[in-house]
C-alpha positions in Angstrom: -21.4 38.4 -40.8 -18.9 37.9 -43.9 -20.0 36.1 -46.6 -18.2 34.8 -50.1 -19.5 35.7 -53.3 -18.4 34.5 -56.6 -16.3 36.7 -58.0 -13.2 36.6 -60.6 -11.6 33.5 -60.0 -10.7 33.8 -56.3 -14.1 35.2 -55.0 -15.0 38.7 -52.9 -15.3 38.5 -49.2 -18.2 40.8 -47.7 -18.8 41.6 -43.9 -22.4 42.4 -43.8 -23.6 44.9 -41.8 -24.5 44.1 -38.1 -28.3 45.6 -39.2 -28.8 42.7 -41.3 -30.2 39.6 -41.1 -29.3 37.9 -44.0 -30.9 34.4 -45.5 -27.8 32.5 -47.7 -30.0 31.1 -51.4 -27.8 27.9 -52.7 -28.5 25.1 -54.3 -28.8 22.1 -52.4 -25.9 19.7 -51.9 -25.7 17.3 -54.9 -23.7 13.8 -54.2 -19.9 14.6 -56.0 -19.2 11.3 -58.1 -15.8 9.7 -57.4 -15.0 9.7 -61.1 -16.2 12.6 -63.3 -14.6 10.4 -65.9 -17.2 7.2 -65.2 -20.5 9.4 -65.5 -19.3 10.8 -68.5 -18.6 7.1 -69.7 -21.7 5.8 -68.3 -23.8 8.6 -70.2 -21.8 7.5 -73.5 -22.5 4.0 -72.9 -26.5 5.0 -72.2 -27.5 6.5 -74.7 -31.4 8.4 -75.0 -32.8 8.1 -77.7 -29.4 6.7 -80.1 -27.4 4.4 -80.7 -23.8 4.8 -78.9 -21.6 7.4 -80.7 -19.4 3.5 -82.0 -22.5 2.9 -83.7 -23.7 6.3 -84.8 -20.3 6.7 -86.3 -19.8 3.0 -88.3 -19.5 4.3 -91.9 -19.6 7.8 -91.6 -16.7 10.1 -93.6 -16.7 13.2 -91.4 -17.7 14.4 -87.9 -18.2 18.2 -86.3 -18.0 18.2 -82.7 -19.3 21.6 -81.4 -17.9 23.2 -78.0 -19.6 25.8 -75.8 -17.2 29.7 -75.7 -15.3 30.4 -72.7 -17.8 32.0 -71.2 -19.1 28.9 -70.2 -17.2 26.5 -67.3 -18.0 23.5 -69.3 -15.4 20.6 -68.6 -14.4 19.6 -71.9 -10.5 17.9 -71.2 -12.9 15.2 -69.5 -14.6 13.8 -72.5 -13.3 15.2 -75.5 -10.2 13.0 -76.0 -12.5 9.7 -75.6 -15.4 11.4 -78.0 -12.2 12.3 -80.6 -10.7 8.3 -79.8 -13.9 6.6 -80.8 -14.6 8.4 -84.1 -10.9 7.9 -85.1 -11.7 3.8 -83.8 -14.5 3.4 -86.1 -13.0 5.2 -89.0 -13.4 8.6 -89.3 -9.8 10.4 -90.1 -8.4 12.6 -87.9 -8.4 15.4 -90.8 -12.3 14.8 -91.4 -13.2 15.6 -87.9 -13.6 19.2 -86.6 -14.2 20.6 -83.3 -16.0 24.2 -83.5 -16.4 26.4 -80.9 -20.2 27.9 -80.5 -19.5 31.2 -80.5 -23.0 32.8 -81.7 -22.4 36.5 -81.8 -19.5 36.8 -79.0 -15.5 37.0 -79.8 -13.5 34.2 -81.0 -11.2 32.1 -78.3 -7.7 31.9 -79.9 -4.0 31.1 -77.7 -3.7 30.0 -74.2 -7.6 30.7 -74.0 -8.3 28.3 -76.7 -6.1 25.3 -74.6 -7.9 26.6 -71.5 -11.0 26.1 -73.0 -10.5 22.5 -75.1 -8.6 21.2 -71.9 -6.6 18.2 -73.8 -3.5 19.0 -75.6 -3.9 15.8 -77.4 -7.2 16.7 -79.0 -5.2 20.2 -79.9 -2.6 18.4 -81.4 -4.9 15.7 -83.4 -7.9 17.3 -84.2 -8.5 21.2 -85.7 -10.2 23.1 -83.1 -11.9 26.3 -85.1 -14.3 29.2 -84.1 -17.4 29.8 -85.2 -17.6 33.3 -86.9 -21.3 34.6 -87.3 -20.9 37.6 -89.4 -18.7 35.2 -92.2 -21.5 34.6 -94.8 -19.6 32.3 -96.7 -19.4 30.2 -93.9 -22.9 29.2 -93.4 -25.9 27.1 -95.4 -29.2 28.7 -95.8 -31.8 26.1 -95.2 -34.8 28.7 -95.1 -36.9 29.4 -92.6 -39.1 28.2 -90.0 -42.4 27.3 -90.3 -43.9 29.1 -87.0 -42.5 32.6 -86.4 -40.2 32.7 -89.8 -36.7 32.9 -88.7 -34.2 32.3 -90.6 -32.1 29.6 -90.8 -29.0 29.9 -91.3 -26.2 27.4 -90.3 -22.4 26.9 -90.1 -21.5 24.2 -92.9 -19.1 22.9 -91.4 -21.3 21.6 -88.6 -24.6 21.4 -91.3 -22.0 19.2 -93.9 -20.9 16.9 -91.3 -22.0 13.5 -91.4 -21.8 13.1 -87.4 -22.7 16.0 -86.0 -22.3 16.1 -82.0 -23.2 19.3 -79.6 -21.5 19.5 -76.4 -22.8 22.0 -73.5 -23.9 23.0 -70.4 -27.1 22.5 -69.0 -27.8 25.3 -66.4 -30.6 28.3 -66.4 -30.5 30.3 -69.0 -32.3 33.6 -68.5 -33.9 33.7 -72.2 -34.1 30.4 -73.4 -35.2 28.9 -70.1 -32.1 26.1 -70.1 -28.4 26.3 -71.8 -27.3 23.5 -73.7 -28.1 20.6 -76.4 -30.1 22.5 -79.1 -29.2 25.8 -78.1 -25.7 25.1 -78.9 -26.6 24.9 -82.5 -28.8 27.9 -82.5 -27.7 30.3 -81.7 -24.3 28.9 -81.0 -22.8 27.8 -84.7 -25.7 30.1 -86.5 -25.5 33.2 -88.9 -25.8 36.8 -87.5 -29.7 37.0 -89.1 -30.9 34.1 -87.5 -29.2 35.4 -83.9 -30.8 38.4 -84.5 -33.7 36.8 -84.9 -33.7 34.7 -82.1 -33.5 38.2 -79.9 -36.2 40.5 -81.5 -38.5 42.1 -78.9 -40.9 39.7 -80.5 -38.8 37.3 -78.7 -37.6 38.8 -75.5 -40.8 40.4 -74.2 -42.9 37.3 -74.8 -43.6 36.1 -70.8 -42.4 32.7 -71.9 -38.7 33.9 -72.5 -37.9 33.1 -69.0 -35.1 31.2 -66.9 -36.0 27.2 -66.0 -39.2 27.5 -68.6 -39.5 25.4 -71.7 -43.2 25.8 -71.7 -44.6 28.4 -74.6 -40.9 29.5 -74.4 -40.4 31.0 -78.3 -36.6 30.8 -78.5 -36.8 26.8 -77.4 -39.9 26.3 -79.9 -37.6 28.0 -82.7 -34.5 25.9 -81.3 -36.6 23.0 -81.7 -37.6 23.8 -85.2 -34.3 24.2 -86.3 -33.0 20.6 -84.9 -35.7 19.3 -86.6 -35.3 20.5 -90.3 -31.3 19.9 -89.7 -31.7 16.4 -88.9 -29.6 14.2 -87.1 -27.8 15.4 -84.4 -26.7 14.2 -81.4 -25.6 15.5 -77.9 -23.4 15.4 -74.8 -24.9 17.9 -72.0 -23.2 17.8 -68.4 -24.5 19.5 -65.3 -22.0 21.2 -62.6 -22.6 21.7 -59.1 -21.3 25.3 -57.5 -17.8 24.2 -57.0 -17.9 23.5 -60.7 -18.0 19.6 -59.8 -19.5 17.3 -62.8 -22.4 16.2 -61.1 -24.6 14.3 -64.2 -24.4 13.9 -67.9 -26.6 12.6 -70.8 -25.6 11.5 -74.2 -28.1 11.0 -77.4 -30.6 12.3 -79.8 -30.0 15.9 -79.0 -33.6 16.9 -78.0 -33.9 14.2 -75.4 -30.5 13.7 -74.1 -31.0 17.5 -73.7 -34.3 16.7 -71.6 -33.2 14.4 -69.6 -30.7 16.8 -67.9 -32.6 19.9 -67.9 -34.7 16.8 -65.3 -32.0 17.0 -63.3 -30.9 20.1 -63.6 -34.4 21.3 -62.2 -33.9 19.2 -58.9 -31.8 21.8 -57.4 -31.0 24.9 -59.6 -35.0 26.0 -58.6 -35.0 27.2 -55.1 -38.0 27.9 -53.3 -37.6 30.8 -51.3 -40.7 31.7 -48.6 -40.7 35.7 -49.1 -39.8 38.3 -51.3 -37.2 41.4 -50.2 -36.3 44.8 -50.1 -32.3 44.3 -49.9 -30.5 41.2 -52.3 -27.4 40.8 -52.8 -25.7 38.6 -55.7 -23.1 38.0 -58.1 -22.3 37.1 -61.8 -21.2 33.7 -61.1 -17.7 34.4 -61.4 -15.2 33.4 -64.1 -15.4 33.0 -66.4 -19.2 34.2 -66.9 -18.1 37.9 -65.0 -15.6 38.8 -67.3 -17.6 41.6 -68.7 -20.7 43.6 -67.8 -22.7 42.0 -71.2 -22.9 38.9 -69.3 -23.4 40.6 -66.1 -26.9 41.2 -66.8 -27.7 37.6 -66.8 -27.5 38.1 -62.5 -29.6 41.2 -62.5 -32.1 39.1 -64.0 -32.7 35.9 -62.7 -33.4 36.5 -59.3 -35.9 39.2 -59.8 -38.9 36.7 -58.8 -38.2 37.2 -55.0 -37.2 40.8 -55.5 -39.6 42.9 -54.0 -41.2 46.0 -56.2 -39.0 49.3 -54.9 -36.5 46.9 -53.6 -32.3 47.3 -54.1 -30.4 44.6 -55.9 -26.6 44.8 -55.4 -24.6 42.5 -57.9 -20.9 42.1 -57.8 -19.3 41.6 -61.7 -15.5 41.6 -61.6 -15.4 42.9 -65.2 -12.0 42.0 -66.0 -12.5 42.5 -69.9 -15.0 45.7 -69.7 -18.4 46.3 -70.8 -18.3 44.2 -73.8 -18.8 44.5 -77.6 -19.1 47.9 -79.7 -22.1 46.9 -80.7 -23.3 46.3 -77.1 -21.7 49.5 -76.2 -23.6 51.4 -78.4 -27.0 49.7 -77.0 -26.1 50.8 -73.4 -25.6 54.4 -75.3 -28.8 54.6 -76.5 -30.7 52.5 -74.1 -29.1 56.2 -71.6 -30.1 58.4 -74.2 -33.7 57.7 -75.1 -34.2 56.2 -71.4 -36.0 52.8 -70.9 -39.6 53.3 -72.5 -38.3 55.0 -75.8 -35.7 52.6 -76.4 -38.2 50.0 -75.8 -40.3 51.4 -77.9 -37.4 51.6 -80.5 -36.6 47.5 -80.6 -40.7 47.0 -80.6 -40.6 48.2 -83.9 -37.9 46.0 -85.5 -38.3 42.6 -86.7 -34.5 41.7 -86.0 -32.6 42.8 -83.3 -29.3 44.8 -83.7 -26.3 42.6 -82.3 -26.1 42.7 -78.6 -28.9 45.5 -78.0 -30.7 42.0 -76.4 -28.9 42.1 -73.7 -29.4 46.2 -73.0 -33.2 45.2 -73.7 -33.0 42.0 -70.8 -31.4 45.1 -68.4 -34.8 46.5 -68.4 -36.5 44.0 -66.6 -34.8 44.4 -63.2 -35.3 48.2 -64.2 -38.6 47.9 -64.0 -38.5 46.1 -60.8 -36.3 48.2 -58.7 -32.5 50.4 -58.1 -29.7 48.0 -59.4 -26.5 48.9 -58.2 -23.3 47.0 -59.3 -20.0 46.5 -57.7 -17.1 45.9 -59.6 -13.1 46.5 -58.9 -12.0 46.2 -62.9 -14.4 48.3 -64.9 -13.6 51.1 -66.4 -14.8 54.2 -64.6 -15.2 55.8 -67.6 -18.0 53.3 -68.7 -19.9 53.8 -66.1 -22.3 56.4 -67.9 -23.4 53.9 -69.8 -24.0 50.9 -67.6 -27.2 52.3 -66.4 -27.1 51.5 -63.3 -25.4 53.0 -60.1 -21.8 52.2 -59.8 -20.9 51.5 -55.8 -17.1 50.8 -53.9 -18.5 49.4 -51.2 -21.1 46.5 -50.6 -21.5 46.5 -47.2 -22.5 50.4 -47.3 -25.0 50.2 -49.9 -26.8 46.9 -47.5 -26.8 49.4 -44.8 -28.3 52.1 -47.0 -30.8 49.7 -48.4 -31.9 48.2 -44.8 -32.4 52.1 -43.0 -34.4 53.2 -47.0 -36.8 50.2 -46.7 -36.7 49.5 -42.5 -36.7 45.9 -43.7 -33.3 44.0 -42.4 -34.2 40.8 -44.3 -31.8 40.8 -46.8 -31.2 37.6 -49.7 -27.9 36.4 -50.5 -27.3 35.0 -53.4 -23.5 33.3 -53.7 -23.4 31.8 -57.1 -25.9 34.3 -58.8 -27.0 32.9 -62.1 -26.2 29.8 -61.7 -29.3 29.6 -58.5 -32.8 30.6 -59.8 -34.8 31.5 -56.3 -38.8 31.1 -56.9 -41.0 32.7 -54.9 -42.8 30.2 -52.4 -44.7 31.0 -49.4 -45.5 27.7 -49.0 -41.7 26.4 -48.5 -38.1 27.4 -48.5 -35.1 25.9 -49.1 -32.9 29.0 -48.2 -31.0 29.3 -45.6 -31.8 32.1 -42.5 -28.8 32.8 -40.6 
């Protein structure tokens, strides 16, 4: 049986082994709206928990809109030019409004990339479009810290100074902070290097609640939450995509509950029940442009790790155009081979702030713990491959077989869209498919 994975921007084509009997996870079909450009209008014109950005922006001087990194498919050419016209309508100067790209800790989006990513040429040519730079002291205001675990926060100005102040994002799974978008856009997306540190401590990231699709007891989205709260008023635009990439819903307002509101939808049909756990899964990194390097990679190893059973294999396929990733991260996967999984555990236990990118090396240890991980990719480095961690495969159809004649089991999942699909374990139901 051949199946599609996301992969790259074109996708990998697998024939599964005759041995095994495969079940397909997806999401389940969400109704595609005729007009992308009427929900995103509709949310505008609905506002939770605001006024409608006209009214939010009567009288104000200045306004920061703030756009998610490449790394997330986020269709900003479909509301960006109307967010930009209304500000400009109800006063605001074109030179007093800013859009600012939510970097948090990963590289800056500059040429062709930068167009790619705002998707309007008119907002390129009438608005500045800047990235956020963590590291840049000078760039940020420090408004203290929070009340509950003491991070610190510390923000861009640019966004802090603005008197509209408008995050734009993604709501989809998010394998730390339980759901992407509204206020983690803010934090850790336009935030200084200490707070982002922060934010991934082990203090953090080994807390149970620091899980995909949970908001409950989850410390990064209590801290999140702090920090909208002593920054004030800000506002938000979240859109949800189905896996073709297809706006399917949005929300506008008061960023906490416009935020809310989607993550409600969202939940519909990113949590999948699936009615067993297995030995053999197979998976991806979602694809561009969330695959373009291992860092990000990791985000697949982890979320479907609930239906994974203990001992089990999980084969991901990462295209890897742009490598491993950072230096910093680099060095993480270095010592994370080094001192092997407990010690370098042991070694982030013992800090209060995390080193930049070693999160990520630390959120590679849950599926670790779990089972073999064993990644395919066509574009990294072999070279790199020491330090990855995992085993390093050329062919995904072999390593099923392997997997299915090691465990006698021929129940193998399939996961298409990898991240993007969080499977939950429930014997009671399913809403994968057997084939």
């Amino acid at each position: 049986m051949k199946i599609d994975l996301a992969y790259g921007q074109i996708g990998l084509n697998v024939d599964l082994p005759d041995s095994a009997r495969p079940t397909i996870i997806r999401k389940p079909s969400v109704p595609v709206p005729a007009s992308p450009e009427a929900v995103v209008a509709k949310a505008m014109a609905s506002p939770i928990g605001s006024g409608t950005l006209a009214e939010i922006a009567q009288g104000r001087k200045s306004a920061c809109i703030l756009i998610c990194d490449i790394t997330r498919p986020v269709p900003n050419g479909l509301f960006l030019q109307p967010m930009v016209r209304t500000l400009l309508a109800a006063g605001i100067p074109a030179s007093a409004i800013t859009i600012l790209v939510a970097t948090g800790l990963h590289r800056p989006n500059e040429g062709e990339e930068l167009s790619e990513l705002v998707g309007d040429q008119w907002v390129l040519d009438t608005i500045k479009t800047v990235n956020h730079f963590a590291q840049n002291d000078d760039d940020h205001i420090d408004m203290g810290v929070t009340a509950t675990r003491q991070t610190p926060v510390k923000l861009d100005r640019r966004f802090v100074e603005a008197e509209v102040r408008i995050a734009t994002g993604l709501v989809e799974p998010h394998f730390m902070a339980g759901y992407s978008g509204g206020r983690k856009v803010v934090a850790p997306g336009v935030a200084h290097q200490d707070t982002i540190r922060r934010f991934h401590s082990a203090e953090f990231m080994e807390d149970p609640g620091a899980v995909q699709c949970n908001l409950d007891g989850n410390p990064l989205h209590e801290e999140q939450l702090e920090i909208i709260r002593m920054l004030g008023d800000v506002h938000a635009l979240n859109v949800v995509l189905d896996d073709d990439r297809n706006l399917v819903h949005a929300t506008f307002g008061e960023i906490i509950e416009s935020h809310l509101g989607a993550v409600a939808f969202a939940r519909t049909f990113t949590e999948v029940p699936v009615g067993q756990r297995f030995k053999t899964l197979v998976t991806s990194a979602a694809g561009y442009p969330l695959d373009q390097t291992y860092y990000q990679t990791v985000k697949g190893m982890v979320t479907p790790l609930d239906i994974l059973e203990p001992g089990g294999t999980l084969i991901i396929a990462s295209e890897c155009t742009e490598g491993l990733g950072s230096e910093d991260y680099r060095r993480a996967q270095a010592r994370l081979v080094s001192l092997g999984p407990e010690a370098f555990l042991n070694s982030l236990l013992a800090k209060s702030a995390a080193d930049i990118d070693e999160w990520q090396t630390e959120m590679q240890l849950k599926p670790m713990r779990v089972g073999s991980i064993l990644l395919y990719s066509d574009k990294l480095p072999a070279a790199d491959d020491a330090i990855t961690g995992v085993t390093r495969i050329d062919d995904i159809a072999k390593a099923v077989a392997e997997s299915i004649a090691k465990s006698g089991d021929p129940s193998v999942a399939v996961i298409p869209e990898g991240p993007y699909v969080v499977p939950k374990f429930s014997p009671a139901g399913s809403a994968s498919e057997p084939v």
